[in-house]
C-alpha positions as CSV (number, residue, x, y, z in Angstrom):
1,X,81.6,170.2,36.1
2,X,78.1,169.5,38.6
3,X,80.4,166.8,39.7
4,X,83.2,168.4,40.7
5,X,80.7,171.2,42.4
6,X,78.8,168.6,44.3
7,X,82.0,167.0,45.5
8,X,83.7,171.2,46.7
9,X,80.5,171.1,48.6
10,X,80.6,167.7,50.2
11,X,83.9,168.5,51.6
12,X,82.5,172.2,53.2
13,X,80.1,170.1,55.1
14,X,82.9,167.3,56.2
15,X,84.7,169.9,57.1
16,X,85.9,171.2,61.0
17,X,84.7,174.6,61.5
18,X,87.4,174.6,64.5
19,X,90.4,173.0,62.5
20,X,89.2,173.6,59.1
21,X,90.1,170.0,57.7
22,X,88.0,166.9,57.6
23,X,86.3,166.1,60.6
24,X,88.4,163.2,62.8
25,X,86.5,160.9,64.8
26,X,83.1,163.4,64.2
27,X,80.9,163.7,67.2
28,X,77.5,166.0,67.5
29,X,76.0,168.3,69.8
30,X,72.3,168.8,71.0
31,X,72.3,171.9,68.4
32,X,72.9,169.7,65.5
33,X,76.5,170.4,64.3
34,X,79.1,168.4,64.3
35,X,82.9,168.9,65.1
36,X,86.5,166.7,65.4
37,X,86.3,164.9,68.7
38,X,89.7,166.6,69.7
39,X,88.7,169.9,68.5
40,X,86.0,169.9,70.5
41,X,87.3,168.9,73.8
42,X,90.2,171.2,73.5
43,X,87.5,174.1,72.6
44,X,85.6,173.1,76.0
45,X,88.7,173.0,78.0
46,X,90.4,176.1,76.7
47,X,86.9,179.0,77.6
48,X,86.5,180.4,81.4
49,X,83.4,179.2,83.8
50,X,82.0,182.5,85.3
51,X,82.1,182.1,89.5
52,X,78.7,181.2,89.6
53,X,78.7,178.4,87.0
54,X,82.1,176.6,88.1
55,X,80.0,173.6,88.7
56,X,77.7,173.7,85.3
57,X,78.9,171.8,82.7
58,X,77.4,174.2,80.3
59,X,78.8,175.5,76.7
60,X,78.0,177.8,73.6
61,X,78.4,175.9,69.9
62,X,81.8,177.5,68.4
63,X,79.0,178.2,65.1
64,X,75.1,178.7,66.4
65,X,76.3,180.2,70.4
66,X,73.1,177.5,71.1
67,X,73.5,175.9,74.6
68,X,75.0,172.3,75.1
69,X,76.1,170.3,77.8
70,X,79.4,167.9,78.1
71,X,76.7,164.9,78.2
72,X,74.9,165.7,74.9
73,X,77.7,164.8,73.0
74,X,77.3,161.9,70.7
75,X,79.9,159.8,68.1
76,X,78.1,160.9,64.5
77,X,79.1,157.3,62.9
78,X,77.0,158.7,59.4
79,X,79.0,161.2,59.1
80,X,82.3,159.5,59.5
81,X,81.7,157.2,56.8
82,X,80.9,160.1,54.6
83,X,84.0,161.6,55.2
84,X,85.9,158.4,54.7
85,X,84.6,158.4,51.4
86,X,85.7,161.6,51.2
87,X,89.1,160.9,51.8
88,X,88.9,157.9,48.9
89,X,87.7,160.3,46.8
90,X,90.4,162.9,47.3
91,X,93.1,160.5,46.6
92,X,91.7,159.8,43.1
93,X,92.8,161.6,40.5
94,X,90.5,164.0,38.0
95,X,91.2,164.6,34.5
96,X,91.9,168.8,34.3
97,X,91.1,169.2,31.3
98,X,87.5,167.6,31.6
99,X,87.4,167.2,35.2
100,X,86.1,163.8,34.9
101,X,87.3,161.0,36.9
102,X,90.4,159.2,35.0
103,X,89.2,155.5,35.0
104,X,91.6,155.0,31.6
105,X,95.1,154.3,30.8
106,X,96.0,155.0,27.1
107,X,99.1,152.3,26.3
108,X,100.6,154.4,23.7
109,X,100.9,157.6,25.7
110,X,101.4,156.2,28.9
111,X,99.0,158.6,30.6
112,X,95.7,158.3,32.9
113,X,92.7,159.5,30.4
114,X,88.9,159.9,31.3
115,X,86.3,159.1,29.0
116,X,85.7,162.2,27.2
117,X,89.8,161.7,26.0
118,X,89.1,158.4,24.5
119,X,87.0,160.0,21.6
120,X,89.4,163.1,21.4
121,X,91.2,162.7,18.2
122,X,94.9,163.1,19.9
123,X,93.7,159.3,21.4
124,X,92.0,158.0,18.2
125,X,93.4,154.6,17.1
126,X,95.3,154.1,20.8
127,X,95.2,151.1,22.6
128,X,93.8,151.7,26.2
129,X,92.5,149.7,28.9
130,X,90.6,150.2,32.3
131,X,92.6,151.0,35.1
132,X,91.8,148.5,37.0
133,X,92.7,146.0,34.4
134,X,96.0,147.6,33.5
135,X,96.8,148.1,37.4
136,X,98.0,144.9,37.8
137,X,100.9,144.2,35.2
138,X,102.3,147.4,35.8
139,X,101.7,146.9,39.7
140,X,104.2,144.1,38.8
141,X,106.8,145.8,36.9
142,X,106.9,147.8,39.4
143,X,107.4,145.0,42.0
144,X,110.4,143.8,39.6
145,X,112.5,146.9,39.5
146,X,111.9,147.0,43.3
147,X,113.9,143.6,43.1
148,X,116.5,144.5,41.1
149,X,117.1,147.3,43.0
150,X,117.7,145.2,46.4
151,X,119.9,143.3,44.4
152,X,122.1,146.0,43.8
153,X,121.6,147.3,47.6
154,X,122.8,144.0,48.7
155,X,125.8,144.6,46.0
156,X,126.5,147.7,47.8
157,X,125.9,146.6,51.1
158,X,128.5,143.9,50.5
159,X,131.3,146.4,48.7
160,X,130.7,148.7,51.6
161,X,131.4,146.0,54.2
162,X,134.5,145.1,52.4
163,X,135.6,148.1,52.5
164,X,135.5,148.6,56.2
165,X,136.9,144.8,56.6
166,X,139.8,146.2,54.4
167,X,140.3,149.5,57.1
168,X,140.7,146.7,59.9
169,X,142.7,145.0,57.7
170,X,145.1,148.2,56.6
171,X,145.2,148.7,60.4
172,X,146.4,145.7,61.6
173,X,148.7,145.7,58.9
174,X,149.8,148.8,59.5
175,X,150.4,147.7,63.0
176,X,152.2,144.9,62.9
177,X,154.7,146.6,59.8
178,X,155.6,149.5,62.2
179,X,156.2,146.9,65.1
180,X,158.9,145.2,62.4
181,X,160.5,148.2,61.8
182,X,160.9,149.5,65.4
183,X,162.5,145.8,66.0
184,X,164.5,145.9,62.9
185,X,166.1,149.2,64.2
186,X,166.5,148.0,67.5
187,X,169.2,145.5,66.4
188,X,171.1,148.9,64.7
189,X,173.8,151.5,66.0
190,X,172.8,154.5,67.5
191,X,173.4,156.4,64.3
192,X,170.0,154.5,62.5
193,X,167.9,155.6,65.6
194,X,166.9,159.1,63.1
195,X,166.6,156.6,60.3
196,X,163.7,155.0,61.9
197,X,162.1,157.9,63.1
198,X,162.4,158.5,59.6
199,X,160.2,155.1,58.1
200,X,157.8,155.4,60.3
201,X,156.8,159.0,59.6
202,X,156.7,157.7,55.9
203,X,155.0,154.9,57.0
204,X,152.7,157.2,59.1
205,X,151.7,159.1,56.2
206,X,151.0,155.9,53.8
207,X,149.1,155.3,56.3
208,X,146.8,157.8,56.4
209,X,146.6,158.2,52.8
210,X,145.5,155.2,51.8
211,X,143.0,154.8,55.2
212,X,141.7,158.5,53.4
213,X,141.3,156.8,50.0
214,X,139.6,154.2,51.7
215,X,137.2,156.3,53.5
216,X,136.2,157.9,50.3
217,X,134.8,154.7,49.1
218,X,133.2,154.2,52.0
219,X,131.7,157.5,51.5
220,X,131.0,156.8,47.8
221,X,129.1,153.4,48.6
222,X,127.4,154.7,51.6
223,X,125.5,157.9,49.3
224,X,124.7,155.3,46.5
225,X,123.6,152.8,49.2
226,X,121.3,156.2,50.2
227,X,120.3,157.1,46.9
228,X,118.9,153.3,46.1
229,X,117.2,153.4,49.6
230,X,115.4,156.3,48.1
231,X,114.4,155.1,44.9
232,X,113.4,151.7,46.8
233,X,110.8,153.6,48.8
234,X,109.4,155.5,46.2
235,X,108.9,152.7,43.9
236,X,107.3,150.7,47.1
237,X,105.1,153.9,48.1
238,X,103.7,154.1,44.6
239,X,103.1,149.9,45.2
240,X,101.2,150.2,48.2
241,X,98.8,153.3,46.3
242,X,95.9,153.4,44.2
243,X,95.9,152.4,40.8
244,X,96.2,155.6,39.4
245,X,98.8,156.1,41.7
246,X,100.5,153.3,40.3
247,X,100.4,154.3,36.3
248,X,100.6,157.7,37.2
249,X,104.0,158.5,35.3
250,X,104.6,154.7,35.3
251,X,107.0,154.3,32.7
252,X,109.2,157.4,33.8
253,X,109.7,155.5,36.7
254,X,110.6,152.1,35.1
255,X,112.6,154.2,32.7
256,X,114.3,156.0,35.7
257,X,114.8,153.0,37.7
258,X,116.3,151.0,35.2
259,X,118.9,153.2,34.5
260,X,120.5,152.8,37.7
261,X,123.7,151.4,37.9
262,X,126.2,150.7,40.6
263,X,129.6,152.4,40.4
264,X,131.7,150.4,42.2
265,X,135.2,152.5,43.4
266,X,138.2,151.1,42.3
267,X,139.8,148.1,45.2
268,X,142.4,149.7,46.8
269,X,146.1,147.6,47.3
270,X,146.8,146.6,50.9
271,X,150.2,145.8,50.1
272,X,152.5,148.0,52.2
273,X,154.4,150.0,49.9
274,X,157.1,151.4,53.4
275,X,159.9,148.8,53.6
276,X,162.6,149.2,56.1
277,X,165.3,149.2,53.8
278,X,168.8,150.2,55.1
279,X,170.4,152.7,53.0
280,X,174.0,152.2,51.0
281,X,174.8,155.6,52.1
282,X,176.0,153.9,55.5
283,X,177.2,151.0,54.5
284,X,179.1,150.4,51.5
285,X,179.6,146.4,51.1
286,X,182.6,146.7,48.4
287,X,184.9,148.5,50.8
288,X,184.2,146.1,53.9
289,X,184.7,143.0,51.8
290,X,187.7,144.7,50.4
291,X,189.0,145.9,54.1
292,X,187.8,142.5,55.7
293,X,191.0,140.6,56.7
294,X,189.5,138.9,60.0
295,X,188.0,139.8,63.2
296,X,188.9,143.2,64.7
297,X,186.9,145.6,67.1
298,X,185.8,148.1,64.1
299,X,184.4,145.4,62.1
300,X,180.1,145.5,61.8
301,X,177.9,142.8,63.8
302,X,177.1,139.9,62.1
303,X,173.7,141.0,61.4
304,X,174.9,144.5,59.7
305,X,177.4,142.2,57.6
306,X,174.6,139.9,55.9
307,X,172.1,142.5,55.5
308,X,174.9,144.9,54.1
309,X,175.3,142.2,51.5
310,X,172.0,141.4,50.8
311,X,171.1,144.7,50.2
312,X,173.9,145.5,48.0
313,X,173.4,142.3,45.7
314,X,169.5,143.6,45.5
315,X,171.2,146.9,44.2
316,X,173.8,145.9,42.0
317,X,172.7,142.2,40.8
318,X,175.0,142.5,38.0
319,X,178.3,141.8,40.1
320,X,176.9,139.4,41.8
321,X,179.2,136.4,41.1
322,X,182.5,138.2,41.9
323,X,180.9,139.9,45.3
324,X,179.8,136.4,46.5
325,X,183.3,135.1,45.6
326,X,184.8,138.1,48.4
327,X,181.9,137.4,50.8
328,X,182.5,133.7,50.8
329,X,185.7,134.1,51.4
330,X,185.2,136.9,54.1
331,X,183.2,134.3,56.1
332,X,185.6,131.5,55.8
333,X,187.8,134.1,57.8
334,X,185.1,134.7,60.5
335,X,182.9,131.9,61.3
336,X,185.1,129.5,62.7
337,X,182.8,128.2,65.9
338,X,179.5,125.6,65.2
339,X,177.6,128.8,67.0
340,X,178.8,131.5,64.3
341,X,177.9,128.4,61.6
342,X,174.0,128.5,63.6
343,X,174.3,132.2,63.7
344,X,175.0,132.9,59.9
345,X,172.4,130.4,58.8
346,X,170.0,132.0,61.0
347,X,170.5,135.6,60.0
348,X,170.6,134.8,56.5
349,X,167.4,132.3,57.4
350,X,165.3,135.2,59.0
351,X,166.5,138.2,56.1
352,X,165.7,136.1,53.1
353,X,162.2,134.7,54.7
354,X,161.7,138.4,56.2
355,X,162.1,140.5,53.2
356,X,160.3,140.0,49.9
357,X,162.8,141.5,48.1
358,X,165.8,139.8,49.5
359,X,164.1,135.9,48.1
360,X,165.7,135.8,44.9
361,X,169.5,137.0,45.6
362,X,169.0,135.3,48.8
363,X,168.3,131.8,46.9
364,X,171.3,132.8,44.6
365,X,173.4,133.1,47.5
366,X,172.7,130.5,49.4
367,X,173.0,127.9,46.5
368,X,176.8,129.6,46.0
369,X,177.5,129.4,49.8
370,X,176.4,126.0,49.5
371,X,179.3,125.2,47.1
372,X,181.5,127.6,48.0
373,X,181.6,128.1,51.5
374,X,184.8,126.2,52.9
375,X,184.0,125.5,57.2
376,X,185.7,123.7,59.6
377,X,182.7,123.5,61.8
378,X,181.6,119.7,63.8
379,X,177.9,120.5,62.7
380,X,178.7,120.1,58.9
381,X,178.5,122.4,55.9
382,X,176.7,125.6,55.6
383,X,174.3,123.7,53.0
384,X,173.4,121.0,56.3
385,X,172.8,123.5,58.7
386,X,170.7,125.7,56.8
387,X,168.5,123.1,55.1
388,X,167.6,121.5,58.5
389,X,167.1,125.4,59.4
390,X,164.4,125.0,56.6
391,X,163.6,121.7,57.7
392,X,162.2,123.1,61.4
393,X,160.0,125.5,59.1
394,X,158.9,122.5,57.2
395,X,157.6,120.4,60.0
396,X,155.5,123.2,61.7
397,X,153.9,124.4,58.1
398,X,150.2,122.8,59.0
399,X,150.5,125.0,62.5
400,X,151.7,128.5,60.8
401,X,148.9,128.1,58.2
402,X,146.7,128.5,61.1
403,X,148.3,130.6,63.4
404,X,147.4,134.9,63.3
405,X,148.3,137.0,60.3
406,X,151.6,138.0,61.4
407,X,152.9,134.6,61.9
408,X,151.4,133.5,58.7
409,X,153.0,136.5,57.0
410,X,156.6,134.8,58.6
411,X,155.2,131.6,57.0
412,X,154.1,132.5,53.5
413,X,157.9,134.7,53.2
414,X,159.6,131.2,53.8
415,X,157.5,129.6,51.2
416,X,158.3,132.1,48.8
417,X,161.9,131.8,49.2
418,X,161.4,128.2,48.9
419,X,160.2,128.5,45.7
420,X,163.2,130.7,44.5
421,X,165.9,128.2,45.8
422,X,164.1,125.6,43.7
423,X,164.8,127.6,40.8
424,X,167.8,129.0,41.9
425,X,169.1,125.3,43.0
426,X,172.3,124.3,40.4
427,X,172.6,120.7,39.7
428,X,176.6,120.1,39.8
429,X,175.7,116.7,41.3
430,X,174.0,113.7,42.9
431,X,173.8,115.7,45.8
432,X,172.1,118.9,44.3
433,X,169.8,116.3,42.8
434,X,168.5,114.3,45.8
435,X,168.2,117.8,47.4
436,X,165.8,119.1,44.8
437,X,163.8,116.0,44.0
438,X,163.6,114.4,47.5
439,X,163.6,117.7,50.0
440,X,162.5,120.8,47.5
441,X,159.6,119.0,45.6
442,X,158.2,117.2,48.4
443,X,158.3,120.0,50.5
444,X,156.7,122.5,47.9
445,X,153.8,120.2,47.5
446,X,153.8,119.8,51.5
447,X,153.3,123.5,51.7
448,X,150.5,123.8,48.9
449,X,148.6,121.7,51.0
450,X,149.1,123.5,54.3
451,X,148.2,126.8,52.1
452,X,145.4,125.0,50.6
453,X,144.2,123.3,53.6
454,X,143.5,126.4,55.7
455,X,141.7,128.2,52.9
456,X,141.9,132.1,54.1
457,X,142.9,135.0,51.5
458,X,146.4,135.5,52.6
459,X,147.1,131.5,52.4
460,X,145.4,131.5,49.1
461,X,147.8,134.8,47.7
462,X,150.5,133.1,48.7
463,X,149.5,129.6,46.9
464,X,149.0,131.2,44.1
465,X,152.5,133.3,44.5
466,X,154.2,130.2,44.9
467,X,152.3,128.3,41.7
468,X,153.3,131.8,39.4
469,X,156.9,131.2,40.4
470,X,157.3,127.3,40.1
471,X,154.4,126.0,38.7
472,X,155.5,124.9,35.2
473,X,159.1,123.1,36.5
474,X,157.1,121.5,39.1
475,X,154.9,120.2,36.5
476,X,157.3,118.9,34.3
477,X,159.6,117.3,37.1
478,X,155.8,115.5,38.6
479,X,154.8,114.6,35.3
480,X,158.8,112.9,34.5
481,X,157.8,110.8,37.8
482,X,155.0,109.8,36.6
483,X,152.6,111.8,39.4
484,X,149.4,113.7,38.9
485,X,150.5,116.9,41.6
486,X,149.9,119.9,39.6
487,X,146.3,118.2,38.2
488,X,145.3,117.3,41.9
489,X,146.2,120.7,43.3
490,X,144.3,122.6,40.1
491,X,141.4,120.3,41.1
492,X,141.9,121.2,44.8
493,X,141.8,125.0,43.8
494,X,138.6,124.9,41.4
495,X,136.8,123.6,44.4
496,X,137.9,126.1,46.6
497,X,136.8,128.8,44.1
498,X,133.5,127.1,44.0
499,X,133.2,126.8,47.9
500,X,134.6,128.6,50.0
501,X,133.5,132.4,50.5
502,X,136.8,134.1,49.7
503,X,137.2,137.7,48.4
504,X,136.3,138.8,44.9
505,X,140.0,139.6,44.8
506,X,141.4,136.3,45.9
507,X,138.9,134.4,43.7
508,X,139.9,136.1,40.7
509,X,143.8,135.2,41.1
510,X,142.9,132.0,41.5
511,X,140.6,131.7,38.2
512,X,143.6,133.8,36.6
513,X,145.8,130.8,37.9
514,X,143.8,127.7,36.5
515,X,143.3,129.7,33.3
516,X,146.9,130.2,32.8
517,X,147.5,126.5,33.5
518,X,144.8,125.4,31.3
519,X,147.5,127.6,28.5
520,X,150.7,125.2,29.3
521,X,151.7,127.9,32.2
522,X,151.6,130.5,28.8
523,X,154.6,128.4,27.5
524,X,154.9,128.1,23.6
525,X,154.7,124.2,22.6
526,X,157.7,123.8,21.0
527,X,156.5,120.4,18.8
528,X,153.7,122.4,17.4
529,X,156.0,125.5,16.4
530,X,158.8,122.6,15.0
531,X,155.3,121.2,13.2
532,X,154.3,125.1,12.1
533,X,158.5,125.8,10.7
534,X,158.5,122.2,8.6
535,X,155.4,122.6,6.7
């Protein structure tokens, strides 16, 4: 315990009598003591000079009252030193029980141990070490779950900045869907005007919902991000210390730090749930193709008519052949001009390419209207006009893959609905056939290689969309031709995957994609089953 008296006594003497702590800077006076630079000066500036000694530089020592003058002061660099080891001294750490200085780490209990706890029994048999040979290899353990947790800061860092690329994102999404919808009821009556009002507050509030949702990852991501900040520092503080400092608690710490794990929130949809759907409660498409007899002043725009239709079909698919029969045949009534002929392929052009869920019946009907729709029109048959409607689309497909989001969006919908007239497309002859295999196949792997060419996530989605939907009839109809398509495009996707920096989202649809064509497209091989029944 002389040590630890020796040392209580060491630091009265370091010690300010003006502050109290250890001296900073120490300087003496002619008395002999000693006080922080600062201290003093702010102790010689703060007392009054009587009237008749304004000029004297004279003072009384804050301890002894002795005399001194400003010029008597002197830096005490002696004592400094002393009071740097001091400092040294304070920082290392005593055993309590013993008061000895801990210059042992015991392995077994993890804990800093002076001498005198070697040869205690509780330590007999453990396996210990000096501290400045155990140091080290902890040091770098240390150093190690520092690492890890950057890595995971840099994981965070990276979710966090997704998530506010996906707010931008929802935005702009957001934006352009509500500038579709107030153009979609411009081209209404009057009596829609409330129904519009009436999407957008809906869309309004799916707005804000899922920007709220958002947020709260945000939030989520930026407190972990906070919390591993915190650990980071800690563990780097108890780096940069002594060695003691360093095993003090050491494996706490590794224990602590290692059980840190990064809850990710769940990636949120940016699909846009709000469509601008026209209700059936004002039009009902039975009773106008029932009532339609030719023009007349009450009858609905064109426009109204096809999107009626389309929306009933979507509705009731069940009655779809007999309803396509009366619409046919409603239409063979009213477009009797080449620019009704351009204006129906058109609307029904823009509605199928425009709205996701109007693809499929839209394919179905125009492959009827294609055999079915009788026109006495110069310009040809509705099946001419509207394929070199799709043609135009065609040609421009390695400008829309570049163009902004919105226009792209335009461009993936025709794609889409591209894919659904290929399946939808009935073969009742030569021509049907030379449509599909020189216009629909070509032009399918045409698009697949604007999509692919201009790599960003959207183009990608809508790649893989399109491969879902027609991938295993393309294949067969490539491989029947002897061609190599599908296996060059799979190629050309597994190298995207591997090179170009798309979302984690994006990625994984396309490794779900070459895994399901690395299963047949999930089709059962019918051979092997045959194989499987016969044995």
């Amino acid at each position: 315990m002389a040590s630890a008296t020796t040392s209580k006594k060491m630091l009265e003497e370091a010690t300010c009598a003006i502050c109290l702590q250890l001296m900073a800077e120490p300087v003496s006076i002619s008395c002999g003591h000693s006080y922080c630079q600062a201290c003093l000066l702010s102790f010689m500036g703060a007392l009054p000079v009587p009237l008749n000694h304004r000029y004297m530089e004279t003072f009384s020592c804050p301890q002894c009252r002795a005399p001194f003058q400003r010029g008597s002061l002197r830096p005490n660099k002696q004592l400094g030193n002393l009071i740097a080891a001091l400092r040294e001294l304070e920082q290392e750490l005593s055993c309590q029980e013993h008061g000895e200085r801990l210059h042992l780490f015991c392995e077994d209990e993890g804990q800093l141990i002076c001498w005198r706890c070697e040869r205690d029994p509780r330590h007999k048999g453990h396996a210990t070490a000096l501290v400045e040979d155990a140091g080290p290899g902890y040091r770098e353990k240390l150093q190690e779950a520092v690492r890890k947790l950057r890595k995971l800061e840099e994981e965070c860092a990276s979710q966090k900045a997704f998530t506010v690329k996906q707010i931008a994102e929802w935005n702009e999404k957001i934006e352009a869907q509500g500038q579709k919808i107030q153009a979609d009821f411009q081209n209404l009556l009057s009596f829609l005007r409330e129904e519009e009002r009436s999407y957008l507050w809906r869309l309004e509030s799916e707005k804000e919902h899922t920007l709220k949702r958002l947020r709260e990852r945000e939030a989520k991501l930026g407190q972990q991000s906070r919390e591993l900040e915190s650990r980071i520092l800690e563990l780097e503080e108890r780096c940069q210390g002594s060695a003691q400092k360093v095993l003090q608690d050491v494996k706490g710490a590794l224990s602590r730090s290692q059980a840190v794990r990064l809850q990710i929130p769940e990636v949120l949809s940016l699909e846009v749930q709000t469509q601008c759907n026209v209700p059936e409660l004002y039009f009902d498409p039975r009773k106008r193709l029932r009532s339609h007899q030719g023009l007349c002043k009450d009858e609905p725009p064109l426009f109204i008519f096809v999107w009626d239709f389309l929306n009933h079909l979507t509705e009731l698919p069940g009655s779809c052949e007999t309803d396509m029969e009366q619409f046919a045949e409603t239409l063979s009534g009213r477009v009797t001009t080449d620019e009704a002929l351009q204006e129906l392929v058109d609307l029904i052009y823009e509605q199928v390419t425009s709205v996701p869920k109007f693809r499929c019946v839209g394919a179905r009907l125009c492959n009827y209207l294609s055999h079915h729709l009788t026109l006495s029109s110069q310009r040809g048959s509705f099946r001419r006009v509207f394929f070199q409607r799709c043609q135009t689309e065609r040609d421009l497909r390695d400008q829309a893959a570049k163009r902004d989001e919105a226009a792209r969006t335009q461009f993936h919908g025709f794609v889409l609905f591209l894919g659904e007239l290929y399946l939808r497309l009935q073969i009742k002859g030569t021509k049907e056939q030379v449509l599909k295999t020189a216009f629909l196949q070509p032009a399918l792997r045409e698009l697949l290689e604007a999509l692919l060419s201009n790599p960003v996530d959207d183009n990608l989605v809508c790649a893989v969309k399109l491969l879902e939907l027609t991938g295993p009839e393309l294949k067969d109809a490539w491989t029947e031709r002897g061609r190599m398509d599908m296996e060059d495009v799979i190629q050309r996707i597994e190298n995207i995957i591997q090179e170009v920096p798309c979302s984690a989202d994006v990625r994984q649809m396309l490794l779900k994609l070459v895994e399901l064509r690395s299963s047949n497209w999930g089709r059962v091989h019918v051979t092997s089953a045959l194989k499987r029944s016969s044995t």
